[in-house]
C-alpha positions in Angstrom: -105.7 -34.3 146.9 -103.4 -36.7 145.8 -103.6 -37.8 142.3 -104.7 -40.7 141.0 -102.6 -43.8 140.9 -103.0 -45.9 137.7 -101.6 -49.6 137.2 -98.5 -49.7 134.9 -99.5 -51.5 131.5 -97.0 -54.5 130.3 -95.4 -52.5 128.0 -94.5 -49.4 130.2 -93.3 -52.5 132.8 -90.8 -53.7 129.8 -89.8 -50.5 129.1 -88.9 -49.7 132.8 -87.1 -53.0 133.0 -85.0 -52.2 129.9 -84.2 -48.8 131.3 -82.7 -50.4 134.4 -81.0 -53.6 133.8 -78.2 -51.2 132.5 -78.0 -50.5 136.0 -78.5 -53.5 137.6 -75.4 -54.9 135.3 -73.5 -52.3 136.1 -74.1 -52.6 140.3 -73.2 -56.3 139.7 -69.9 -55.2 138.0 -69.0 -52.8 140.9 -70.0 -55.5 143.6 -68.2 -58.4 141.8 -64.9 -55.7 141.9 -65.0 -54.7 145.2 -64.9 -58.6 146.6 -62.3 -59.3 144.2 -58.8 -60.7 145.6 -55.1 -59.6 143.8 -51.8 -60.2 144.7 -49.9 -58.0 147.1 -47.3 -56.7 147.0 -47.1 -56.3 143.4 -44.0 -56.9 141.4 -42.5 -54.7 139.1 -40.1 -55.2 135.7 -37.9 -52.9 133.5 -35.9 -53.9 130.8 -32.8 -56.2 131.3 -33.4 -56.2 134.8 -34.8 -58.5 137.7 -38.3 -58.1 138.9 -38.5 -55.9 141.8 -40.3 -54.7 144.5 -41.9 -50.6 145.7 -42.1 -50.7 149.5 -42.3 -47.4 150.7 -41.0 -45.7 147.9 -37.6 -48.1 147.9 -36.9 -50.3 145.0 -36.0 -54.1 146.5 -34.6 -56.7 143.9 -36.0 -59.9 143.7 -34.1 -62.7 143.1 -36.8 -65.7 143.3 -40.3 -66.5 143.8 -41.3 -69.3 146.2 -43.9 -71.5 145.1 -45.5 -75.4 146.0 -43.5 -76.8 143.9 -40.0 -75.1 144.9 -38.3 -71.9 144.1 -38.6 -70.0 141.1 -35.2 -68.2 139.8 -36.1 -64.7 139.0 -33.8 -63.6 135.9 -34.3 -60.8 133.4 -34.4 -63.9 130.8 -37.4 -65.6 133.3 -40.2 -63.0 132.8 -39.0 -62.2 129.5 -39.1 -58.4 128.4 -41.5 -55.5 129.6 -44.3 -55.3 126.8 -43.1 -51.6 125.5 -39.6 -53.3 125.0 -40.6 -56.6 123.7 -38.5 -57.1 120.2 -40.0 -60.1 118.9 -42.8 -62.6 119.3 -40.5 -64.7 121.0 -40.0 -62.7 123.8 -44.1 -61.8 123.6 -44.2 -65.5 124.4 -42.5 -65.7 127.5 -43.5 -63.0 129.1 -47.2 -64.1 128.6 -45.9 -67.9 130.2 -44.9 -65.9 133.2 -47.9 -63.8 133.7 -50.3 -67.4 132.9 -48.2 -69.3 135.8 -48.9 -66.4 138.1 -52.6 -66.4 136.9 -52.5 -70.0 137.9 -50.6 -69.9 141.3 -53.7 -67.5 141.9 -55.0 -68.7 145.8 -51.5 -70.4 146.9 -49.3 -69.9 149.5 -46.7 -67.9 147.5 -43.6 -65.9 148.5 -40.7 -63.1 147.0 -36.9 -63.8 147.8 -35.5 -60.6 147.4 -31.2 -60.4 146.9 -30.8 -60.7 150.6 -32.5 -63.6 151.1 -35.7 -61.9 153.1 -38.8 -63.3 152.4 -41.6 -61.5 151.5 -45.0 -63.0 151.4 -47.7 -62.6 149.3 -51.3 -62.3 150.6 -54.4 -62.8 148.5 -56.4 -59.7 149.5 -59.8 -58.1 148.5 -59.2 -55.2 146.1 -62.1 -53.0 148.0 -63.0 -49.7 145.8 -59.1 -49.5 145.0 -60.0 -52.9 142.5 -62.3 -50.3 140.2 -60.0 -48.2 138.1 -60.9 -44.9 137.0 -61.1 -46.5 133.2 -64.2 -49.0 135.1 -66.0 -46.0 136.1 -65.9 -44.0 133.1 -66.7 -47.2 131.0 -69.7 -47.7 133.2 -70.7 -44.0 133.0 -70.5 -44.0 128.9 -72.4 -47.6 129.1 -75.4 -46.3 131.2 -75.8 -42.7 129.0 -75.4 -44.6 125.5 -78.2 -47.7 126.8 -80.4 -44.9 127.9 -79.5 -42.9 124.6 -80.3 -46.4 122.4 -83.6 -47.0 124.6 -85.2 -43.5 123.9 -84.4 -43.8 120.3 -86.0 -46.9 120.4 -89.6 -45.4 121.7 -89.4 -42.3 119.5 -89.3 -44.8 116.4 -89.3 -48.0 116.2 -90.2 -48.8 112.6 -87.5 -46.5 111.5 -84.3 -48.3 109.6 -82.2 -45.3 110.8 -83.7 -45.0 114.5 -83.2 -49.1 114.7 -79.4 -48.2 113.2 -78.8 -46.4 116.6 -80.3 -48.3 118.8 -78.5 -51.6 118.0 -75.0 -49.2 117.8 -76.3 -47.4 121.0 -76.4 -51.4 122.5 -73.2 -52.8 121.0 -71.0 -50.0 122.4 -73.1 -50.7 125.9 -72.5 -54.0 126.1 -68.7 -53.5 124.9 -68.1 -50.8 127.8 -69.9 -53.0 130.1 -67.3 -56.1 129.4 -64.3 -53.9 129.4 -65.7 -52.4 132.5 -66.1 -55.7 133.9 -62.3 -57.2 132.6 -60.5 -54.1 134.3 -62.0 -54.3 137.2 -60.8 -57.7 137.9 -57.7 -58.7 136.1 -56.4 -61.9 138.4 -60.1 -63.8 138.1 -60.2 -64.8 134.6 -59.3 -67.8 133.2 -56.1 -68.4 130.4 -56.6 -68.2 127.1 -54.4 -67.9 123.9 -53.3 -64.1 124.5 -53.4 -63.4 120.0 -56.8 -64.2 120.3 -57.5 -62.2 123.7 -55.6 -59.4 122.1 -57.2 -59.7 118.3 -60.7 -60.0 120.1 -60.7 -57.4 122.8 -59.2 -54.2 120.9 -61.3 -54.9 117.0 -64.5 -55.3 119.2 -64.0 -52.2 121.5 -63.1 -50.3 118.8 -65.9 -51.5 116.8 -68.6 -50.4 119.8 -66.5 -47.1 119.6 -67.4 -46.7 115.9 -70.5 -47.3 116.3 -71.6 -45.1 118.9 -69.3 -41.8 117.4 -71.5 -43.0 114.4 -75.2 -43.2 116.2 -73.8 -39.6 117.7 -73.0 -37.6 115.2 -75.5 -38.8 112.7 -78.5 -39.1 115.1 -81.4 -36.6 114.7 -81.8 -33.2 116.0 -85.1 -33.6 118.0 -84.3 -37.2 119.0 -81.4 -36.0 121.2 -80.2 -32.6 122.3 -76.9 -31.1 121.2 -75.1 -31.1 124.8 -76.1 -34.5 125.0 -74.1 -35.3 121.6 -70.8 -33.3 122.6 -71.4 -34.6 126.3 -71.4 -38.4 124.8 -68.3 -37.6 122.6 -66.5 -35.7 125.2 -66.9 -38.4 127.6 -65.5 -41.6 124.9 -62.6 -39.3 123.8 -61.4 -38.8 127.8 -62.0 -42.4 127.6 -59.7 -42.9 124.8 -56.5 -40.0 125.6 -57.0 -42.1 129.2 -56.3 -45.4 128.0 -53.6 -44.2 125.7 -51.5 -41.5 127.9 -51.2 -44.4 130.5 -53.2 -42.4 133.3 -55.1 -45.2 134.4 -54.0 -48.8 135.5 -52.2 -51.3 133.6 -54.5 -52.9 131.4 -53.1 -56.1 130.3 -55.3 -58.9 131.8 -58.3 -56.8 130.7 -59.3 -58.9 127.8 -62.2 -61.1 126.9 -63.3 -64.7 128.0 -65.0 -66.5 125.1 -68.5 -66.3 126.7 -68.0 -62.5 126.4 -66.1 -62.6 123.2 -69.4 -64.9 121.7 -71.3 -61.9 123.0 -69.5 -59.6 121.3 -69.4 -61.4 117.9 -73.4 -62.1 118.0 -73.9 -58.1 118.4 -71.5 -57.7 115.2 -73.5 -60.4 113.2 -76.8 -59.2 114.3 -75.3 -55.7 112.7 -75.1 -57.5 110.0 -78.2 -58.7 109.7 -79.5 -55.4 109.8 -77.4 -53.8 107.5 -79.0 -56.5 104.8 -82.7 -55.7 106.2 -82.0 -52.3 105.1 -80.1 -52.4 102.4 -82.4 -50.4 100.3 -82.4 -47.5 102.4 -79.7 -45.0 101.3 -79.3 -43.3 105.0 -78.5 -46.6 106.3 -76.0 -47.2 103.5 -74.3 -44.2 103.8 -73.5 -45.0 107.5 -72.6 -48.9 106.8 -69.5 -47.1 104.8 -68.2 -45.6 107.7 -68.5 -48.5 109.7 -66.7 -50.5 107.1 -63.6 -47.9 107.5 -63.8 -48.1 111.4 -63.0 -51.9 111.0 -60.4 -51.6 108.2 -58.5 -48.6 110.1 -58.4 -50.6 113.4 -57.5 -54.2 111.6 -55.3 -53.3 108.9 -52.8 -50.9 110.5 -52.6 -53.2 113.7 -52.1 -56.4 111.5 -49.4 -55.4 109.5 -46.9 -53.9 112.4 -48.0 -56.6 114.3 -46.5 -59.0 111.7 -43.3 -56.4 111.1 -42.5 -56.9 115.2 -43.3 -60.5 114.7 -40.8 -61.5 112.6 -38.3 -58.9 114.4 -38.3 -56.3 111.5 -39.8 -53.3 114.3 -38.4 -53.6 117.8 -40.8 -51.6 119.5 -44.3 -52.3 121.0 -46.7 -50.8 118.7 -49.8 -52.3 120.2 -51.3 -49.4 121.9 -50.6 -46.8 119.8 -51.6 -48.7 116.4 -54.4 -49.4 118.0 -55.9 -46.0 119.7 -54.0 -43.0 117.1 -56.8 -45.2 114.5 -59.4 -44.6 116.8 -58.7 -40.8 117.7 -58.1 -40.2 113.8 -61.8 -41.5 113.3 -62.9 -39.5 116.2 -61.5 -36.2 115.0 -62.3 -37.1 110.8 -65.5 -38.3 111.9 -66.3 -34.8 113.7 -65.3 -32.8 111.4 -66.6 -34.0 108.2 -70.6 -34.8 109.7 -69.9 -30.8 111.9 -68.1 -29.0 109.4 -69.1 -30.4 105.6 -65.3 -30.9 105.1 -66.6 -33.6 101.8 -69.1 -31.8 100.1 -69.0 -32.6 96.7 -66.5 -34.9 96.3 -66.7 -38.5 95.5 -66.8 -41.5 97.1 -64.0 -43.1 95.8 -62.1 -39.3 95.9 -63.2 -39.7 99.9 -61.6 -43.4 100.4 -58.1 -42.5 98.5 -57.7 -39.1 100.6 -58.9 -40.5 103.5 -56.7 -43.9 103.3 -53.3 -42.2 102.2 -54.0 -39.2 105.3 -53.9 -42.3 107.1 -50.7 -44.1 105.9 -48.9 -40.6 106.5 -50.2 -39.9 109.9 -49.0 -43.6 110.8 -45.7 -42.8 109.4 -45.6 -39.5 111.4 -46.6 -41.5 114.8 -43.9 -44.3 114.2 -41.7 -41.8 113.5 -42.0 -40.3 117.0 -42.8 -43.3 118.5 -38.8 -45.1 117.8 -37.3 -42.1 120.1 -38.4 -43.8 122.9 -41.2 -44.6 125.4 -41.9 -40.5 126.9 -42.5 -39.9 123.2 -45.8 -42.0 123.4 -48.3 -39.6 124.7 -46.9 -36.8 122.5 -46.9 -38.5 119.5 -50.8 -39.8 120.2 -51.3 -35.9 120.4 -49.6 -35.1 117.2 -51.0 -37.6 115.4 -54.9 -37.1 116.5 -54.5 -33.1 115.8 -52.7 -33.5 112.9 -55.1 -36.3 110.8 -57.6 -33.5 109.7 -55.1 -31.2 108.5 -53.5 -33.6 106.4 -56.4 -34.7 105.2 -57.3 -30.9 103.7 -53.7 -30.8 102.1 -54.1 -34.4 100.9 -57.6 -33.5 99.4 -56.7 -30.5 97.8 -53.6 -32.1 96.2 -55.6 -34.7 94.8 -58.2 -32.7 93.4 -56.8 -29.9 92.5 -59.6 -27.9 93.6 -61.0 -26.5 96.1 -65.3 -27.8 96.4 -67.6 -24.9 95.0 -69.6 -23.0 98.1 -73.1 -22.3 97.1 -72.9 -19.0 95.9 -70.5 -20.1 93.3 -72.8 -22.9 91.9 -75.8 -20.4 92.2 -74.0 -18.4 90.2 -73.3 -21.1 87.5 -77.4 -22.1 87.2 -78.1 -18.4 87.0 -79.2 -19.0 83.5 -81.5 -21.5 84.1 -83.3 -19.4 87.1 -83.6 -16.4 84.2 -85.1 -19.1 81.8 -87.8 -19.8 84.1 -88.7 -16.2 85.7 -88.8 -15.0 81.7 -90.5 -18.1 80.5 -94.0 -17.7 78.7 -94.7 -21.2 78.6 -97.6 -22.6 80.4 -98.1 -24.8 83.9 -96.8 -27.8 83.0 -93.7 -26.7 81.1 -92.8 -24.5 84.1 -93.0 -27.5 86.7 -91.0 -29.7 84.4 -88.2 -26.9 83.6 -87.6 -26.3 87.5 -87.5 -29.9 88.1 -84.8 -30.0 85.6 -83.2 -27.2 87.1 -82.8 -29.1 90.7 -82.2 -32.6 89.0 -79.3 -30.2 87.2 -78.2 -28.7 90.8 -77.7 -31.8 93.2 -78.1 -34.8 90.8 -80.2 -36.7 92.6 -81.4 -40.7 91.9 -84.5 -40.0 91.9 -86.9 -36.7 92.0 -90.7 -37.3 93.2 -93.1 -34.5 92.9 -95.9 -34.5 95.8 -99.0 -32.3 97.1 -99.0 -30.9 93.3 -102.0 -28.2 92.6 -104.1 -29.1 89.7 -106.2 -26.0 90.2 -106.3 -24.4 86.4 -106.6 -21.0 88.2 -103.8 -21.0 89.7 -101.1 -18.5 89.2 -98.1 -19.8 87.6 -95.8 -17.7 90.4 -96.0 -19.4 93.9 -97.1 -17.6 97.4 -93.2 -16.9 97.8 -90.6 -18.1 100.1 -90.8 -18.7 103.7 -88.1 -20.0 106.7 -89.1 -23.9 106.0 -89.4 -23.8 102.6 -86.6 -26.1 102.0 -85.5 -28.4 104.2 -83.7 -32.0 104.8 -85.4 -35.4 106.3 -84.3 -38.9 106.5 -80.7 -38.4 108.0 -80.2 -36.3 105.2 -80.9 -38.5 102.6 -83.9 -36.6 100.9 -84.0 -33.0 100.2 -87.7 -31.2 100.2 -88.1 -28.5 97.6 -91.2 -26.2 97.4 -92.6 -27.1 94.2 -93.9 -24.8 90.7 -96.7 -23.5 91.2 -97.2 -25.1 94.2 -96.7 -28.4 96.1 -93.0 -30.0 97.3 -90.2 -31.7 95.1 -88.2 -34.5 97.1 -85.2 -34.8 96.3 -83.7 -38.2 96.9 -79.9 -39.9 96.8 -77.4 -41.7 98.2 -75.1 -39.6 99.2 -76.4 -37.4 102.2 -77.1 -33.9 101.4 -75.2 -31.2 103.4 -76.4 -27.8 104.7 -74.6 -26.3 101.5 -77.1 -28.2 99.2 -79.7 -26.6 101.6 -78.3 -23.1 101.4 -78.4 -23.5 97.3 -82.0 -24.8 97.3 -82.9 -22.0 99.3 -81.1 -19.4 97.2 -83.2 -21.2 94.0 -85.8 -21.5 94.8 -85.7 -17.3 96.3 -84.8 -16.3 93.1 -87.1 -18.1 91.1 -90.1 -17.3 93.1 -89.1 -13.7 93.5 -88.9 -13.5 89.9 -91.9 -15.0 88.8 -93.8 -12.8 91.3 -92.3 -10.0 89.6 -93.0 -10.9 86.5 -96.5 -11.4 87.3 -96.9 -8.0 88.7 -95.1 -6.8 85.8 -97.7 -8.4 83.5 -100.8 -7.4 86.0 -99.4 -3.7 85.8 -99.2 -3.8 82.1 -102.8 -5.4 81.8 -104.1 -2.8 84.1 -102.9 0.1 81.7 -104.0 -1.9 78.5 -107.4 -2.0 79.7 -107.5 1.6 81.0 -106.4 2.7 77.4 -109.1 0.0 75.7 -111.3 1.8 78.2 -110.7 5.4 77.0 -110.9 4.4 73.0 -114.5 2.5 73.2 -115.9 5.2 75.4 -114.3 8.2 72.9 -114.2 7.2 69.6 -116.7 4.3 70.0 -119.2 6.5 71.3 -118.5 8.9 68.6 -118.6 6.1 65.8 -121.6 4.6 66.7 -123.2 8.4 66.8 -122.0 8.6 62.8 -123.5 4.7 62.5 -127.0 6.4 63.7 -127.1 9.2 62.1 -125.3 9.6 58.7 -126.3 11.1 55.7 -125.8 8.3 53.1 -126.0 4.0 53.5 -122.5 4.1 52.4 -120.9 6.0 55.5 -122.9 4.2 57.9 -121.6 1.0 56.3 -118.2 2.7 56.9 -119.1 3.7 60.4 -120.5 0.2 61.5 -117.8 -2.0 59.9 -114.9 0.6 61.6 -116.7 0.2 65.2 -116.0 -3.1 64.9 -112.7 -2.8 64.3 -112.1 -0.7 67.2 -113.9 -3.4 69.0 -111.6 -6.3 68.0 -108.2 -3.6 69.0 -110.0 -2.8 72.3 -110.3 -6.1 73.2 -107.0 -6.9 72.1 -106.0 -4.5 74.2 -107.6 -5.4 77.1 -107.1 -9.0 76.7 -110.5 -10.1 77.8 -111.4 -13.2 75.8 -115.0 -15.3 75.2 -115.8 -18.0 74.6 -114.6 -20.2 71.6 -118.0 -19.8 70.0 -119.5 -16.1 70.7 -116.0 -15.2 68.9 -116.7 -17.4 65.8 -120.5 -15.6 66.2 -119.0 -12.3 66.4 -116.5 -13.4 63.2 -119.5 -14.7 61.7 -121.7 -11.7 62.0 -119.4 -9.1 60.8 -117.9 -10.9 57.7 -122.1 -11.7 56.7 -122.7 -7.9 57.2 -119.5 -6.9 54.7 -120.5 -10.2 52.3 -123.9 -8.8 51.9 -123.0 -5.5 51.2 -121.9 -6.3 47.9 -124.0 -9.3 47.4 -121.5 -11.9 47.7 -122.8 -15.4 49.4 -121.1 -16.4 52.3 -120.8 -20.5 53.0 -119.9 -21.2 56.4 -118.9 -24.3 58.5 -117.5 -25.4 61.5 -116.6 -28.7 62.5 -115.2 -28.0 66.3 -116.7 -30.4 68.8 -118.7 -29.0 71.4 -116.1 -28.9 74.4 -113.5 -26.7 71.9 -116.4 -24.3 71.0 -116.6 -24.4 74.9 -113.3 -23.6 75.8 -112.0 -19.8 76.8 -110.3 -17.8 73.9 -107.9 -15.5 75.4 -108.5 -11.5 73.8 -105.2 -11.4 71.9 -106.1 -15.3 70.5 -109.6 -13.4 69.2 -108.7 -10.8 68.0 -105.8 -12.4 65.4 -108.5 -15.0 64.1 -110.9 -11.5 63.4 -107.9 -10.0 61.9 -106.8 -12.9 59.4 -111.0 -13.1 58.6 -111.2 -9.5 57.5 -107.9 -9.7 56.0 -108.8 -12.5 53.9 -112.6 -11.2 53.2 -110.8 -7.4 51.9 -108.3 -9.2 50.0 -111.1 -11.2 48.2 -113.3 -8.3 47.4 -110.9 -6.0 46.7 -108.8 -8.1 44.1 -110.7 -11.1 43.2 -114.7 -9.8 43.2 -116.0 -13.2 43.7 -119.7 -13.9 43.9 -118.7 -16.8 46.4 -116.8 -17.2 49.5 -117.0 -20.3 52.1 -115.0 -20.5 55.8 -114.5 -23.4 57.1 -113.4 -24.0 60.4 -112.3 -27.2 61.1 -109.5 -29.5 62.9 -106.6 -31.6 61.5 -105.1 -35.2 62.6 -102.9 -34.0 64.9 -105.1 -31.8 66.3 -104.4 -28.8 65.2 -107.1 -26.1 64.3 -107.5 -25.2 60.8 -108.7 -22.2 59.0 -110.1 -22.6 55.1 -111.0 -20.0 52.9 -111.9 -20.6 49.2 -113.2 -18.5 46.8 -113.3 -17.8 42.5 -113.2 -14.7 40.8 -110.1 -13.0 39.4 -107.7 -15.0 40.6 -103.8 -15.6 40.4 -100.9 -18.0 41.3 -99.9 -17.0 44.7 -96.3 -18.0 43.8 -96.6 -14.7 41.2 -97.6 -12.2 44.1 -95.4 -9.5 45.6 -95.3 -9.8 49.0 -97.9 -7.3 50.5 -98.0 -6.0 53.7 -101.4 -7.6 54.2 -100.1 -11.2 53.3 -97.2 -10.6 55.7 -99.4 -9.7 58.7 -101.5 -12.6 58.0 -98.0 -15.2 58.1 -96.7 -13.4 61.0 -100.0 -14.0 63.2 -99.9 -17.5 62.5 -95.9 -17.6 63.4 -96.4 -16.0 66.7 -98.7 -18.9 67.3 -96.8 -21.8 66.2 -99.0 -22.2 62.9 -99.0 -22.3 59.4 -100.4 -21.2 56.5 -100.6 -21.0 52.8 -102.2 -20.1 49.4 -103.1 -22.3 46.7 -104.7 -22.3 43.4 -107.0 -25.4 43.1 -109.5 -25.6 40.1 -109.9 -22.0 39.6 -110.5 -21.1 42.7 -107.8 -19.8 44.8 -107.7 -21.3 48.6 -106.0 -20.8 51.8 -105.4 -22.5 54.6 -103.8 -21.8 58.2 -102.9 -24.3 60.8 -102.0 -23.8 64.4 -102.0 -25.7 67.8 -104.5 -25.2 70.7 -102.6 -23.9 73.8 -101.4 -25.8 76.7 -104.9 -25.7 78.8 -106.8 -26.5 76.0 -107.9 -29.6 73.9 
């Protein structure tokens, strides 16, 4: 059964249009070619010599050209000097007259004189397949992968800044293969123009599409387009390239643009432009809008001022070529290895441009310095200079810094104190989250640092689950760094400069350490909680049991008092020891109850307030917390009966303006100036408790009646 046929929407219509008027251009191209008429025979030039003639493999001197308006003498001074011997502009000039008098003759009835006087004539001839130069066919070949490669970008995202990046680079270098395509295939059918603008025009635009596509390549996403593609894509413009440089494809000279084409051209450049300010604001796209910026300046700059040293006569060798593709091959290899192999890690921007620009001027040096031996030195001297641009580069980098960029171990190993701040930190949630967003802000200085998918679960364990393989990783063309988050959630990390897989490798290494220790810590603390339970366990079923057997049944009031009031001291250690808290008010209940039983005992009247509101008397009291507070009560109670005998004591619990908790104790009898007392170990213990919890406290004598009071500050989770 055949399957069902359904009718293509408009948009699936637009999209197969797109996908092949690449190729209905380029069949155009190859048809326009083939039909194409060119001189034949050809004529030849060297230096100081007349033009001549290759018939079968025999060199025949001309000696003039026959035209409708007469005969042409054919001198070495006529056609000027070959373009790779050209001295001056002057000479520049007159060879171009020549070749725009044959451009015009094109069609006539024309004729060589050779030396002898035989006259050969020159027939107007279609080119066939022999008009489309192997340069044409690998032009069209790079144009139809890189309009493809744009047009798939293009449906993965189209609201993407970056994806819309490569698609209008993907297009510019299309439509720049597809004119250069079109200008070698026929060199005799285009019309005269001034040749500095021809030549200005046709070699800053190609190597513009060139930038840009190396550019949309080697930045472009890793599920967008697959890795053989990339290298396939780069492979194919660099044979392009060595080609067009070594010579191994026609002469080239007449391939230049026509304004309509050239208009073309400069409306793809401004419409870059107009992009770039669209997304100005997006750090990815601004990162790649530098590099684009130095493909322009290194194939305008160098170009520009040789061409004005042969100019005015001060160079006497044709630079053209070479200036023009060692730039391009420099990029190409720079470009490669810096986006492959990380070669700028943590170095600067303007570090980059001055090592980068003065690499430049010395492989320029090194390529005009083979370049003056003589023509044959041309292809070796491209090679030279394209192999040895990155290796400069390292020795110029290194000189300039003086350093060599730290790998990730060696950073790791300088925030190694910060990681063992956190993993032995005691503070609570919020303190941990904010010390290992410092620590990250600290490791890759980031703009900015936005904290997402953040738990707010009280419960939640300050260690996190632990690491796993895609923990960390990097989005947005490397332009934001995702960091798993304390104790749990994701940290982005966000700048301007890309981050590298060496920024990844740290934040992995981080954030393994970190987690690792806080899980051990946390097992450490869970073991130790275990075994203070198990021992708090042992004592209340031991000696409690035997305690509150003497409570029951002893002989006199007295040592049951002493039994009671000693069981619930064992209660307040066990609990202590096992941590287990209440809440805030069954302690102050429990507190309550005992220090009534011992105020009774000896007849003393207890007064006792609290002014908490309800949601603190709510809140959880951890065991160690609760058992301090009973400690500093029965501390304060002994002290008062054992030295002062008063036949009054009030406790008031209450909080202070800044929200502190406060502890008051006042009571009469035999009292003293505190600043007279010897420092007890009673008094002591009492301070030291209300250290360990941030507090306060202090004695006073107001009115007779002595007084203390102790301040300290809720914890973290609590109001």
């Amino acid at each position: 059964m055949s399957p069902a046929w359904s009718r293509p929407t408009p948009r699936h219509l637009a999209w197969l249009t797109a996908h092949g008027l690449v190729w209905i251009v380029a069949a155009c191209i190859v048809g326009w070619a083939v039909q194409a008429t060119a001189p034949s025979p050809l004529w030849h030039w060297q230096a100081a010599r007349n033009p001549f003639l290759v018939i079968d493999r025999q060199e025949i001197d001309l000696a003039a050209l026959e035209t409708p308006q007469g005969q042409v003498t054919l001198t070495p001074q006529w056609h000027g000097l070959p373009p790779h011997v050209q001295p001056n502009l002057t000479e520049k000039h007159r060879f171009e007259a020549m070749e725009e008098q044959l451009i015009a003759w094109t069609g006539q009835p024309l004729a060589w004189i050779d030396t002898d006087g035989q006259r050969w004539p020159i027939a107007w001839q279609p080119m066939g397949w022999k008009g489309i130069p192997t340069i044409s066919w690998m032009l069209l070949l790079t144009s139809v992968l890189s309009w493809h490669v744009a047009m798939w970008n293009l449906a993965q995202n189209p609201r993407d800044n970056t994806t819309r990046l490569y698609v209008i680079a993907g297009v510019s270098f299309t439509v720049g293969n597809l004119i250069r395509a079109w200008l070698s295939a026929r060199p005799w059918g285009l019309p005269t123009l001034a040749w500095d603008f021809q030549f200005i025009v046709s070699h800053t635009c190609g190597l513009a599409f060139l930038g840009c596509l190396l550019l949309m390549v080697l930045r472009i996403p890793r599920p967008v387009i697959s890795k053989p593609m990339q290298w396939g894509v780069i492979g194919t413009i660099a044979t392009i390239e060595l080609s067009d440089a070594m010579h191994w494809v026609p002469d080239r000279l007449m391939a230049t643009y026509q304004w309509p084409m050239a208009g073309l051209a400069m409306l793809v450049l401004l419409a870059q432009a107009g992009m770039a300010w669209h997304c100005r604001h997006d750090p990815a796209y601004r990162a790649a809008l530098r590099w684009i910026g130095l493909v322009f300046a290194m194939a305008v700059i160098p170009p520009a001022v040789l061409y004005a040293a042969w100019a005015t006569g001060f160079i006497h060798t044709n630079l053209y070529d070479p200036v023009l593709v060692a730039p391009t091959l420099g990029y190409f290899a720079f470009s490669a290895l810096l986006h492959r192999d990380r070669l700028l890690r943590l170095e600067s921007w303007r570090s980059r441009t001055t090592s980068f620009w003065i690499t430049g001027l010395i492989t320029l040096g090194l390529m005009i310095t083979l370049l003056v031996r003589g023509d044959d030195w041309m292809g070796w001297a491209l090679g030279v200079t394209a192999m040895a641009f990155p290796w400069l580069y390292l020795a110029v980098r290194a000189v300039l810094t003086y350093r060599t960029p730290p790998t990730a171990p060696e950073r790791l190993q300088a925030l190694m104190p910060d990681v063992m701040t956190i993993t032995v930190s005691q503070a609570g949630r919020e303190a941990l989250a904010d010390a290992w967003v410092a620590l990250l802000q600290k490791a890759f200085r980031p703009e900015s640092a936005i904290t997402v998918h953040t738990s707010d679960d009280p419960t939640t364990e300050h260690a996190p689950a632990g690491p796993t393989d895609d923990a960390v990783r990097i989005s947005r063309d490397g332009s934001l760094l995702h960091v798993p988050h304390l104790p749990r959630g994701e940290v982005q990390l966000q700048r301007r400069q890309p981050f590298t897989p060496t920024d990844r490798e740290l934040a992995e290494a981080l954030w393994r350490l970190t987690s690792h220790g806080l899980i051990t810590k946390d097992s450490y603390e869970a073991g130790v909680k275990r075994e203070r339970r198990r021992i708090a366990a042992d004592l209340h079923d031991s000696i409690g049991g035997r305690l509150l057997h003497l409570s029951q049944t002893a002989a006199s009031t007295q040592q049951r008092q002493y039994a009671i009031n000693t069981l619930a001291d064992l209660r307040n250690i066990t609990r202590g020891l096992s941590k287990e808290g209440a809440a805030w008010s069954q302690v102050l209940a429990d507190l309550r109850h005992q220090v009534q039983r011992e105020l009774d005992a000896v007849d003393v009247d207890l007064h006792w307030a609290c002014d908490w509101p309800a949601e603190a008397l709510a809140q959880f009291a951890d065991g160690e917390e609760a058992v301090a507070l009973h400690c500093v009560a029965s501390e304060l109670v002994r002290n008062a009966l054992q030295h002062a005998q008063p036949d009054r004591l009030s406790m008031h619990w209450g909080t202070t303006a800044q929200g502190h908790r406060e502890l008051r104790v006042q009571h009469g009898g035999t009292v003293s100036e505190p600043s007279l007392w010897s420092a007890g170990l009673g008094v002591n213990s009492i301070r030291r408790r209300f250290l360990d919890r941030q507090g306060q406290c202090e004695w006073a004598l107001v009115g007779g009646e002595l007084v203390f009071t102790g301040q300290w500050p809720p914890k973290a989770d609590q109001p």
